[in-house]
Jmol script that loads the backbone (N, CA, C; Angstrom):
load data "model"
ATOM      1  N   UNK A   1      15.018  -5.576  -6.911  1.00  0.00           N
ATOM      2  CA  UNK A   1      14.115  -5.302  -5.810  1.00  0.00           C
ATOM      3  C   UNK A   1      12.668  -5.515  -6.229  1.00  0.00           C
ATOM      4  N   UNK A   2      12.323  -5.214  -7.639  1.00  0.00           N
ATOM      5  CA  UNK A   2      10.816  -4.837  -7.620  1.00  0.00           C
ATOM      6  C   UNK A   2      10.505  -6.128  -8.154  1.00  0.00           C
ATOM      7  N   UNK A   3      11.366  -7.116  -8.984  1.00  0.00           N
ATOM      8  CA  UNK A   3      11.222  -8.741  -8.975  1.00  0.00           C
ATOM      9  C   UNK A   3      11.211  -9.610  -7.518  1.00  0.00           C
ATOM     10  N   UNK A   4      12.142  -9.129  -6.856  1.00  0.00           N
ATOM     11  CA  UNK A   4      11.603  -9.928  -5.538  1.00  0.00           C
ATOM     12  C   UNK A   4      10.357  -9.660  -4.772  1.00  0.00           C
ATOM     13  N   UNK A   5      10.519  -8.603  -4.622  1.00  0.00           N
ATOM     14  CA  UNK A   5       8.759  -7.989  -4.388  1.00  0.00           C
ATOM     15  C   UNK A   5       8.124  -8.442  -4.946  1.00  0.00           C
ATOM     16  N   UNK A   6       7.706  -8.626  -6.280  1.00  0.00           N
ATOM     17  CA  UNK A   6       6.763  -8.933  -7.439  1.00  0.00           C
ATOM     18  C   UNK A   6       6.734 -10.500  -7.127  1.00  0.00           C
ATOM     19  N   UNK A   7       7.725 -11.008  -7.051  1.00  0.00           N
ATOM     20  CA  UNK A   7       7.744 -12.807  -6.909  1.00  0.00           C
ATOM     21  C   UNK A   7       8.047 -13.630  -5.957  1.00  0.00           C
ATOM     22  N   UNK A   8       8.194 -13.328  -5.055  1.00  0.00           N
ATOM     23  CA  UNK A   8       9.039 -14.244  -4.045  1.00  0.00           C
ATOM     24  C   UNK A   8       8.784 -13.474  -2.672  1.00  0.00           C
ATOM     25  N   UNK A   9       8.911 -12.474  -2.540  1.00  0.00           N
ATOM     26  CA  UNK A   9       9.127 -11.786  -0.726  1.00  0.00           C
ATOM     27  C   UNK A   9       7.202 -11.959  -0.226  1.00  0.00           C
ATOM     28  N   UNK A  10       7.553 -12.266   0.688  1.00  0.00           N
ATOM     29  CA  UNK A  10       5.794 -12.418   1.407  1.00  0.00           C
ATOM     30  C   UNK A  10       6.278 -12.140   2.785  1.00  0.00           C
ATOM     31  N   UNK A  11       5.580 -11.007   3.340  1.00  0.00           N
ATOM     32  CA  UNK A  11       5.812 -10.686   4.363  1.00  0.00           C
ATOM     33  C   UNK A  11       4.776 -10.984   5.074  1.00  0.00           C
ATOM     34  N   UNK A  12       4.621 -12.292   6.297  1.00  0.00           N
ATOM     35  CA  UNK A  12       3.184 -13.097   6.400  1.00  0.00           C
ATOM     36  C   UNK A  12       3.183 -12.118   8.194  1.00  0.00           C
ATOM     37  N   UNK A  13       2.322 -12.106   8.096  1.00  0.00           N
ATOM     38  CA  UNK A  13       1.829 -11.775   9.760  1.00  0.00           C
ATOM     39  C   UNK A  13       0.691 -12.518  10.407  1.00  0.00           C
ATOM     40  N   UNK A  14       0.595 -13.184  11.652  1.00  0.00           N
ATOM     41  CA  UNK A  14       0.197 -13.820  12.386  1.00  0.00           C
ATOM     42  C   UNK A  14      -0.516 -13.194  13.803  1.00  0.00           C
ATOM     43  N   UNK A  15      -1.836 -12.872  13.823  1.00  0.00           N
ATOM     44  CA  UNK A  15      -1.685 -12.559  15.421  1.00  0.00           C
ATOM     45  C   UNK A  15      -1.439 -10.775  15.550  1.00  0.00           C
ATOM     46  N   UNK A  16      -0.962 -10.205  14.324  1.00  0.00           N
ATOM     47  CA  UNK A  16      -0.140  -9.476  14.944  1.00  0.00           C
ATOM     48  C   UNK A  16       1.253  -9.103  14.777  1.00  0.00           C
ATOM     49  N   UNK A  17       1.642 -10.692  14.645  1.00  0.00           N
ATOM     50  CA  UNK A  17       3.081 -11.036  14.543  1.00  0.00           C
ATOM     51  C   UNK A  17       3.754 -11.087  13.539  1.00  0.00           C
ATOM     52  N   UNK A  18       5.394 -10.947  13.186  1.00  0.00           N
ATOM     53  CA  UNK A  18       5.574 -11.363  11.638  1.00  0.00           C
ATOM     54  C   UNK A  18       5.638 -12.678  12.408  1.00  0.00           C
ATOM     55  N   UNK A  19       5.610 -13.741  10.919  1.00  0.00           N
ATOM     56  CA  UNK A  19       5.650 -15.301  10.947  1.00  0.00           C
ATOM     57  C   UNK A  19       6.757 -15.196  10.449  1.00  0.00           C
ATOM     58  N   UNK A  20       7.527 -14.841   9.313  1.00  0.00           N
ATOM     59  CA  UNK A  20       8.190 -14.782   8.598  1.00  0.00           C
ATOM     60  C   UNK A  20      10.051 -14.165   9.504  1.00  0.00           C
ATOM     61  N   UNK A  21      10.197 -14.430  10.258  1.00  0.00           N
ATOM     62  CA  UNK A  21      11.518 -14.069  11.141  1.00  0.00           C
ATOM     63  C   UNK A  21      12.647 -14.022  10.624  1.00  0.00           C
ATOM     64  N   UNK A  22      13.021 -14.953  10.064  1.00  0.00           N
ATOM     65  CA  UNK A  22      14.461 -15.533   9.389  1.00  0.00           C
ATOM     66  C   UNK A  22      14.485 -15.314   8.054  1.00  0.00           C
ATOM     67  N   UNK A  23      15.832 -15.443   7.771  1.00  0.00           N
ATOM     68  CA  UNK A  23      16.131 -15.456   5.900  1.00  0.00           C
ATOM     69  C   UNK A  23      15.513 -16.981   5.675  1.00  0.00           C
ATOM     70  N   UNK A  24      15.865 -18.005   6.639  1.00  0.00           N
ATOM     71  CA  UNK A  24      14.844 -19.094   5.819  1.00  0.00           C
ATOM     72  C   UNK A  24      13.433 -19.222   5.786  1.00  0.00           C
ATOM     73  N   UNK A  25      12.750 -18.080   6.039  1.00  0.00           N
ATOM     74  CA  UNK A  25      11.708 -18.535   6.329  1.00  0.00           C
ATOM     75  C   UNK A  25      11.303 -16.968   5.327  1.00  0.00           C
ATOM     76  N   UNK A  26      11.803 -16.035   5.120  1.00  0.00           N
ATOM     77  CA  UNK A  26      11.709 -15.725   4.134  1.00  0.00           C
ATOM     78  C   UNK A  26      12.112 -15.149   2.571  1.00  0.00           C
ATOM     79  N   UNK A  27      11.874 -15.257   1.598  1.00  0.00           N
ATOM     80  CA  UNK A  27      12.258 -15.558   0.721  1.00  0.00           C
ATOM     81  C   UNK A  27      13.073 -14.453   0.206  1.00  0.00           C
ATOM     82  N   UNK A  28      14.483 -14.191   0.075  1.00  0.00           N
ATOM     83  CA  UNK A  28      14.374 -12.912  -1.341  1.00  0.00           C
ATOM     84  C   UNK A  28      15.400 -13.558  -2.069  1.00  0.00           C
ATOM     85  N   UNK A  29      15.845 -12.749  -3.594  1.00  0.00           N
ATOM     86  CA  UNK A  29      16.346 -13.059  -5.099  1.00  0.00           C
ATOM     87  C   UNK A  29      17.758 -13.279  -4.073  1.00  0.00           C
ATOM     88  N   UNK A  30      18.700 -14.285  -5.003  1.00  0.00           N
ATOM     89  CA  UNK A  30      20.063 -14.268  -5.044  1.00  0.00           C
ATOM     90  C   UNK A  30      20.182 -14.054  -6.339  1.00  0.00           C
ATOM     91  N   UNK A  31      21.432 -14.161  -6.464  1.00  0.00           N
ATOM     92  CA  UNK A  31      22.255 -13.961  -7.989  1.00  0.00           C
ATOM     93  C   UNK A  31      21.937 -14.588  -9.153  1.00  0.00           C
ATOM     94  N   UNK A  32      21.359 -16.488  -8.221  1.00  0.00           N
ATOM     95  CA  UNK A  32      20.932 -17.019  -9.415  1.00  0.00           C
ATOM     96  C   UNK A  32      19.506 -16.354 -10.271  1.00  0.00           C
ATOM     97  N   UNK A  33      18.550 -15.028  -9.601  1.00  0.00           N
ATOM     98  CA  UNK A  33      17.536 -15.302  -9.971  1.00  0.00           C
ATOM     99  C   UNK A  33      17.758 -13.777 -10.915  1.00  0.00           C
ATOM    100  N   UNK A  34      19.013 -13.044 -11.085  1.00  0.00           N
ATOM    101  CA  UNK A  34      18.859 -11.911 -11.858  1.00  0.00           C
ATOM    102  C   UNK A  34      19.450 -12.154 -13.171  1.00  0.00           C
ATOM    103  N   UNK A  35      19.153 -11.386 -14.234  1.00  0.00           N
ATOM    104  CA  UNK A  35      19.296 -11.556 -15.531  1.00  0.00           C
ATOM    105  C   UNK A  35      20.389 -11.965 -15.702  1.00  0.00           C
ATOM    106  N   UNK A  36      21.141 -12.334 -16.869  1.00  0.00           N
ATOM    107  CA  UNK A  36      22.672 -12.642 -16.967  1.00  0.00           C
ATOM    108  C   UNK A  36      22.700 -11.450 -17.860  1.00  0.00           C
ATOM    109  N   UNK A  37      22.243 -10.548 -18.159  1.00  0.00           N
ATOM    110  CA  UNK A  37      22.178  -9.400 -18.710  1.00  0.00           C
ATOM    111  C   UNK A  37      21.476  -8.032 -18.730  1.00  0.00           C
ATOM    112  N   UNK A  38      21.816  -6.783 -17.848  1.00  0.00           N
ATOM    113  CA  UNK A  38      21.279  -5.924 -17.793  1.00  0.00           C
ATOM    114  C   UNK A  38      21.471  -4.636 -18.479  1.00  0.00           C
ATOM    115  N   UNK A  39      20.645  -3.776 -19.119  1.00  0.00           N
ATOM    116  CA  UNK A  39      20.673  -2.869 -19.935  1.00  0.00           C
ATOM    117  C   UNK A  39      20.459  -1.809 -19.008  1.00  0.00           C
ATOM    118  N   UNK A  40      21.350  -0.923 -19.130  1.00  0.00           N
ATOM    119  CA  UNK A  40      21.070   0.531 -18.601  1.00  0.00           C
ATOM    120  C   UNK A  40      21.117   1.554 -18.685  1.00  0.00           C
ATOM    121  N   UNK A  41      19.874   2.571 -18.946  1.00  0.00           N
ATOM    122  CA  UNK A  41      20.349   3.668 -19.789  1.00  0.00           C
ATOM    123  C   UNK A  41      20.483   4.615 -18.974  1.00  0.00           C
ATOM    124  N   UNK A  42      21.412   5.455 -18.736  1.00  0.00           N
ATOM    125  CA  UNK A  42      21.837   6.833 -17.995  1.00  0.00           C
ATOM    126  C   UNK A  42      21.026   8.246 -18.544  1.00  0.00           C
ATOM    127  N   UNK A  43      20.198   8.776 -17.962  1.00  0.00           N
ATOM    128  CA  UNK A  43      20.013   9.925 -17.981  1.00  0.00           C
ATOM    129  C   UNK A  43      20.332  11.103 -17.173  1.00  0.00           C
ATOM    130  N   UNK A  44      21.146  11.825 -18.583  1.00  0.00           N
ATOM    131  CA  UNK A  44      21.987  13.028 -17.562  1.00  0.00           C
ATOM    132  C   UNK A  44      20.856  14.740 -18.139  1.00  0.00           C
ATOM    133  N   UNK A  45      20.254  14.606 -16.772  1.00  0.00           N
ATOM    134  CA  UNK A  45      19.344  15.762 -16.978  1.00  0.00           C
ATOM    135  C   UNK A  45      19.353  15.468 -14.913  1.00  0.00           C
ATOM    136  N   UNK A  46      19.560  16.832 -14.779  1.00  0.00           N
ATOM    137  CA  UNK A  46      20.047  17.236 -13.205  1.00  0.00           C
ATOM    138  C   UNK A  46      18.533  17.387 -12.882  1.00  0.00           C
ATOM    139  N   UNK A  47      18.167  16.915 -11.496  1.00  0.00           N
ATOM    140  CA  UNK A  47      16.693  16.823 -10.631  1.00  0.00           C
ATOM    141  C   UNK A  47      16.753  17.889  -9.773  1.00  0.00           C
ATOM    142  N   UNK A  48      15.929  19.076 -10.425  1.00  0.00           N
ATOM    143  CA  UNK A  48      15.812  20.524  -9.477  1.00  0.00           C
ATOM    144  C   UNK A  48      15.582  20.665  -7.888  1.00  0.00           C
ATOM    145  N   UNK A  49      15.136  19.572  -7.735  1.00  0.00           N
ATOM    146  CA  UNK A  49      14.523  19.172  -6.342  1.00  0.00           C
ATOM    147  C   UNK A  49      15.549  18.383  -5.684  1.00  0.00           C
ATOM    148  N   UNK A  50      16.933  17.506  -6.072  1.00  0.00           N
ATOM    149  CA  UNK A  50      17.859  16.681  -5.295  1.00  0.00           C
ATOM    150  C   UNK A  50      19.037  17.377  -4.776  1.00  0.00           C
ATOM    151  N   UNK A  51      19.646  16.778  -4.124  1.00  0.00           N
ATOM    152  CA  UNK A  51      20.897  17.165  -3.316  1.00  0.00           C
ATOM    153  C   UNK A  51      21.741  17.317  -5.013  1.00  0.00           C
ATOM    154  N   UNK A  52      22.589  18.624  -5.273  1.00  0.00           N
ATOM    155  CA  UNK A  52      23.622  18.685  -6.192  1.00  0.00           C
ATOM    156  C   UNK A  52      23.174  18.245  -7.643  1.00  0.00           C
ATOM    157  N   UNK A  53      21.448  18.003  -8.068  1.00  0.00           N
ATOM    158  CA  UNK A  53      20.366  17.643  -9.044  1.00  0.00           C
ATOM    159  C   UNK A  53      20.442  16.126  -8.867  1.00  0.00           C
ATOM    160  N   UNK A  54      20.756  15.329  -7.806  1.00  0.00           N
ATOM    161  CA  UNK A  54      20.993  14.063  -8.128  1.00  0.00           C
ATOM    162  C   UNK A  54      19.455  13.248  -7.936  1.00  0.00           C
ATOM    163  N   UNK A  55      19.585  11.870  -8.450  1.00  0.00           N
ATOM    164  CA  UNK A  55      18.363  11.615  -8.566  1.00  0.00           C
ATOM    165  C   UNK A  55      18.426  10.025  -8.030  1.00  0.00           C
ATOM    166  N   UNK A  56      17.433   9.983  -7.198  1.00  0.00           N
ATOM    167  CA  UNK A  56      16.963   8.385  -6.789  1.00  0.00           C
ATOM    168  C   UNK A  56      16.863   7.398  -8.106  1.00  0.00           C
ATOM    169  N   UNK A  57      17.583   6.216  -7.407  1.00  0.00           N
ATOM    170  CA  UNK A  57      17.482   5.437  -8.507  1.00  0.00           C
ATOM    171  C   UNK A  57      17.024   3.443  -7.761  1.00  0.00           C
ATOM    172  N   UNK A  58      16.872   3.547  -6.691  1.00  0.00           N
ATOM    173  CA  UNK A  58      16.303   2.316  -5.996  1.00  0.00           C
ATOM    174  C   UNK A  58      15.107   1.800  -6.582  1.00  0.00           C
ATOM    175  N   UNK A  59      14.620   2.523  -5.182  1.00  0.00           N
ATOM    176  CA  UNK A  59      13.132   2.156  -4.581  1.00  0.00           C
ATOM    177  C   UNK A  59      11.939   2.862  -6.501  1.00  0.00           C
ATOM    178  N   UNK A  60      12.198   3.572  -7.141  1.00  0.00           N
ATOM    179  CA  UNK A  60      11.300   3.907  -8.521  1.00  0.00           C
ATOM    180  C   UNK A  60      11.279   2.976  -8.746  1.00  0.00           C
ATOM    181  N   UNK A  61      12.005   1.846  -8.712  1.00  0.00           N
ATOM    182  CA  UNK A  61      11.972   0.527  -9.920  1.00  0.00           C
ATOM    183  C   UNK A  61      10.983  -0.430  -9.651  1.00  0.00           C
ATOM    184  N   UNK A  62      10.484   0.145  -8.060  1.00  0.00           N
ATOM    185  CA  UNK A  62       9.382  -1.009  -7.519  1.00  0.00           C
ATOM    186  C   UNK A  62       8.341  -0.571  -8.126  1.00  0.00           C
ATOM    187  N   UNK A  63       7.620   0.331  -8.170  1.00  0.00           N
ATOM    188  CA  UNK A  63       7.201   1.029  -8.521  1.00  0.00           C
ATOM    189  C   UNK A  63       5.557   0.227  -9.789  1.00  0.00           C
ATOM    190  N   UNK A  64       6.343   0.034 -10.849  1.00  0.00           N
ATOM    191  CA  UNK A  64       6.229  -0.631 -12.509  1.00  0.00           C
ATOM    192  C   UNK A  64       6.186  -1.841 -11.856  1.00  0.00           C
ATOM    193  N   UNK A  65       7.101  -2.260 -11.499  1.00  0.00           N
ATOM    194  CA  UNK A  65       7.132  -4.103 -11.823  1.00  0.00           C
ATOM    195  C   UNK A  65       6.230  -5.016 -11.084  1.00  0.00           C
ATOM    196  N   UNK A  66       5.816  -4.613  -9.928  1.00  0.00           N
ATOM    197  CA  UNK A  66       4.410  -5.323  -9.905  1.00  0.00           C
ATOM    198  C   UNK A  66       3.282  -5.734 -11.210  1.00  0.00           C
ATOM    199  N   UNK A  67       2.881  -4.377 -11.541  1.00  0.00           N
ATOM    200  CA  UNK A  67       1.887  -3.976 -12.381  1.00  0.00           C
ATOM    201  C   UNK A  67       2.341  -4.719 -13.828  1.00  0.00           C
ATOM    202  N   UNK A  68       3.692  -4.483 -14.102  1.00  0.00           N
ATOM    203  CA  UNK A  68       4.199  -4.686 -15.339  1.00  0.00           C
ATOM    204  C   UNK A  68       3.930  -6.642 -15.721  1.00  0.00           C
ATOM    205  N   UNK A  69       4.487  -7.213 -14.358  1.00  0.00           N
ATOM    206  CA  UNK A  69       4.507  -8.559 -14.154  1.00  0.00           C
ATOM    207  C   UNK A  69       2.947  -9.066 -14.085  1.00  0.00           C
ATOM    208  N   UNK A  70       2.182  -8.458 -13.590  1.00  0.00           N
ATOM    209  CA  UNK A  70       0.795  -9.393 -13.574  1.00  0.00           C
ATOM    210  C   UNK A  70       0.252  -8.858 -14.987  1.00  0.00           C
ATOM    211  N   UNK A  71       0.665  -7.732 -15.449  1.00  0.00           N
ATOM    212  CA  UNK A  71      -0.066  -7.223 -17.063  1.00  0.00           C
ATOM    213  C   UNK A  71       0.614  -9.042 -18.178  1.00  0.00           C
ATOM    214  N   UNK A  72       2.170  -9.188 -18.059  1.00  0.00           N
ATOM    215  CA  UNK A  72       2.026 -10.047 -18.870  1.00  0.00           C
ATOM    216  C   UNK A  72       1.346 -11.522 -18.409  1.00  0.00           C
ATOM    217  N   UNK A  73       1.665 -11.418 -16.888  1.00  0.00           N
ATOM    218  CA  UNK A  73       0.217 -12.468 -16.793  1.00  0.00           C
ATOM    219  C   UNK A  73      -0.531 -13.005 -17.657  1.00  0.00           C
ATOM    220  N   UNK A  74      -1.164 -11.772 -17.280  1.00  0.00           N
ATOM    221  CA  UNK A  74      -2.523 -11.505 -17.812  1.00  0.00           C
ATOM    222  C   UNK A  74      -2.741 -11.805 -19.374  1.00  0.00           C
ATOM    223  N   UNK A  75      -1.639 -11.349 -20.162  1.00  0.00           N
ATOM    224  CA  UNK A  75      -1.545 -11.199 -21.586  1.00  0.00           C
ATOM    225  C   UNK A  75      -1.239 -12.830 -21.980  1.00  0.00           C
ATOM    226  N   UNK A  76      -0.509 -13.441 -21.145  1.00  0.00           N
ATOM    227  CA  UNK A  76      -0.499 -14.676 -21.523  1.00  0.00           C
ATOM    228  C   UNK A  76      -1.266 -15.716 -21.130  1.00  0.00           C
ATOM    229  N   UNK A  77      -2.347 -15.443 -20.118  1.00  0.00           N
ATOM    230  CA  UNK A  77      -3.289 -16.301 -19.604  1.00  0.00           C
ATOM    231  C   UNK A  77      -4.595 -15.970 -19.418  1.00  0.00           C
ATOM    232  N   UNK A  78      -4.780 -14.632 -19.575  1.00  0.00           N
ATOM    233  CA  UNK A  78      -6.363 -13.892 -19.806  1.00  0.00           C
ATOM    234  C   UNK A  78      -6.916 -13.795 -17.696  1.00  0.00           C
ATOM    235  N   UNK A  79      -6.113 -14.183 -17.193  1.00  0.00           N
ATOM    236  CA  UNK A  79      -5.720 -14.086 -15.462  1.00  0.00           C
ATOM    237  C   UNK A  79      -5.261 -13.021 -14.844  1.00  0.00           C
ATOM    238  N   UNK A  80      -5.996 -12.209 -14.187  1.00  0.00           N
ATOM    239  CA  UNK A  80      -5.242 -10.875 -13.667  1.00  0.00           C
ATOM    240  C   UNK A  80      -4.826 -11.500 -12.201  1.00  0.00           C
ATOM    241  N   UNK A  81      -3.735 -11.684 -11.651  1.00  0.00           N
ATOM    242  CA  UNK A  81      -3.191 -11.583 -10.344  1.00  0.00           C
ATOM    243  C   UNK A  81      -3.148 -10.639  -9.272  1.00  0.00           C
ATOM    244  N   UNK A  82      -4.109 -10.610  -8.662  1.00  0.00           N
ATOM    245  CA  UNK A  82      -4.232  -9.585  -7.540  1.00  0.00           C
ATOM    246  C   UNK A  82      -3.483  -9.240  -6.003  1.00  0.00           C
ATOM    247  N   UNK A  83      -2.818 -10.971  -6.095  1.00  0.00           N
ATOM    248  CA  UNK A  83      -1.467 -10.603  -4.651  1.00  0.00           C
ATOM    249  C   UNK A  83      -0.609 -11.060  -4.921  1.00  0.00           C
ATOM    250  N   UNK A  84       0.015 -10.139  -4.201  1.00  0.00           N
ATOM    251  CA  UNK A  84       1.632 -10.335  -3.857  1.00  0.00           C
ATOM    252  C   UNK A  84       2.620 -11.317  -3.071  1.00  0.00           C
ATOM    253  N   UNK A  85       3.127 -12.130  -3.023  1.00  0.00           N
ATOM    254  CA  UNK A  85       3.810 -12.203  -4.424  1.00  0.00           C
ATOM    255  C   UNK A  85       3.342 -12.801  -5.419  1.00  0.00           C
ATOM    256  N   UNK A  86       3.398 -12.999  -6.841  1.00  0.00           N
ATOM    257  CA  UNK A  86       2.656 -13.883  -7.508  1.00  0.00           C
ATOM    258  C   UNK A  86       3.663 -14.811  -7.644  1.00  0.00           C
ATOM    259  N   UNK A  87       2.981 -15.953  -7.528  1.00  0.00           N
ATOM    260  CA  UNK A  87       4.036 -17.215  -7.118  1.00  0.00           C
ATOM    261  C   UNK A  87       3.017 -17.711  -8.024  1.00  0.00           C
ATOM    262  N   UNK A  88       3.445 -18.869  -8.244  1.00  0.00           N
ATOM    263  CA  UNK A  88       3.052 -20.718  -9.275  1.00  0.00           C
ATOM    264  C   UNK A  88       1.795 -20.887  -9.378  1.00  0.00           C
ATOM    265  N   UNK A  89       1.845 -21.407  -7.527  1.00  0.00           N
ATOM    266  CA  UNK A  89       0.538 -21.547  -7.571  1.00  0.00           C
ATOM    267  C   UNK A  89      -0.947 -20.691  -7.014  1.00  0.00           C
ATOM    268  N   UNK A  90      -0.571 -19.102  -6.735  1.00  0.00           N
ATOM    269  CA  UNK A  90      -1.126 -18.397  -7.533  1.00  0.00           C
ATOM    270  C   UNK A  90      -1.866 -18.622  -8.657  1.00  0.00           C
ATOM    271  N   UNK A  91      -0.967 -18.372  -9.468  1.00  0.00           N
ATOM    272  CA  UNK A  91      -1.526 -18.215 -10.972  1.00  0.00           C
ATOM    273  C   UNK A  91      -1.973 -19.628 -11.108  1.00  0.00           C
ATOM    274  N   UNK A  92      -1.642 -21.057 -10.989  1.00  0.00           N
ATOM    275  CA  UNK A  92      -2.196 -22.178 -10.930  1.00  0.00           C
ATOM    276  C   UNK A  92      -3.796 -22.255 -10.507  1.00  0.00           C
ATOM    277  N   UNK A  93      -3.690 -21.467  -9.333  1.00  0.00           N
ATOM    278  CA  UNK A  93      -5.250 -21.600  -8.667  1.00  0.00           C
ATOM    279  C   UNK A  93      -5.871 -20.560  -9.667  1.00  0.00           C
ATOM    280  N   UNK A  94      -5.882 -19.079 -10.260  1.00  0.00           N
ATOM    281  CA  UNK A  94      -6.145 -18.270 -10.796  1.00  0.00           C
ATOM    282  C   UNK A  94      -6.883 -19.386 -12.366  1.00  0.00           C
ATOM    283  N   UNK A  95      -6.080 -20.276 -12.639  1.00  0.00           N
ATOM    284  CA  UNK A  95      -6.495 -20.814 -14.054  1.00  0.00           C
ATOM    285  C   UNK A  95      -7.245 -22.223 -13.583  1.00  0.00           C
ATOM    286  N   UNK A  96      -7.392 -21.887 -12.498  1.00  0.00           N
ATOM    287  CA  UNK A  96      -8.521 -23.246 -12.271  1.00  0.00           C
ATOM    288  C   UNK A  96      -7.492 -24.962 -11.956  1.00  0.00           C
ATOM    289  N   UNK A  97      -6.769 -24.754 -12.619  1.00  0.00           N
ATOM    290  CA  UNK A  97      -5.949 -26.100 -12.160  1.00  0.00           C
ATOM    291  C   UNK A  97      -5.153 -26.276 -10.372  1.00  0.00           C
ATOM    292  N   UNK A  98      -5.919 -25.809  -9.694  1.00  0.00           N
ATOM    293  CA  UNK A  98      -5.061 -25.853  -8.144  1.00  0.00           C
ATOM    294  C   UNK A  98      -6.369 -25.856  -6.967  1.00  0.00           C
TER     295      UNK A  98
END
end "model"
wireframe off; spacefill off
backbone 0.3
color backbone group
C-alpha cells in the first residue's frame, strides 16, 4: 500500500472532478511490482486500547514509506521530492535533466 502510494497512485482532480475514473486510468501495484521476498516480524505484546488487545496492521505502513522513499532519494541524488507520487520523471525534472 504505502509503495503504491509512494510511487504510482495519483489521484488527479479536474474542475472539481476526479480525472482519474477507471483502473486504466489509474495506476496501482500488481504482483509484478512486490518484492519476491518479504520479511515479517510478529509482535506479540497485546494493544490496551484494541478489540481483545489486537492491533492494526494496514494503513501504519503508509505511514514511513513516503518519507522513507524520498529520504533515499535524496541520499542518492542530493534531490528532496516533494509530491506524490514520485515517479521518473519527477525526480528527472528535480535533477535538471527534464
Amino acid at each position: 500500500m504505502g509503495q503504491g502510494y509512494s510511487l504510482l497512485e495519483e489521484y488527479v482532480l479536474e474542475g472539481g472532478q476526479p480525472k482519474s475514473t477507471t483502473l486504466a486510468t489509474f495506476l496501482i501495484p500488481t504482483a509484478l511490482d512486490v518484492p519476491e521476498q518479504i520479511d515479517s516480524l510478529t509482535v506479540e505484546v497485546r494493544d490496551a486500547d484494541g478489540p481483545y488487545g489486537a492491533k492494526g496492521i494496514g494503513e501504519m505502513t503508509m505511514l514511513a514509506t513516503p518519507g522513507a522513499i524520498a529520504a533515499a532519494i535524496y541520499a542518492a541524488t542530493g534531490k528532496w521530492i516533494d509530491d506524490l507520487p514520485i515517479t521518473p520523471e519527477r525526480v528527472l525534472r528535480a535533477l535538471g535533466k527534464l
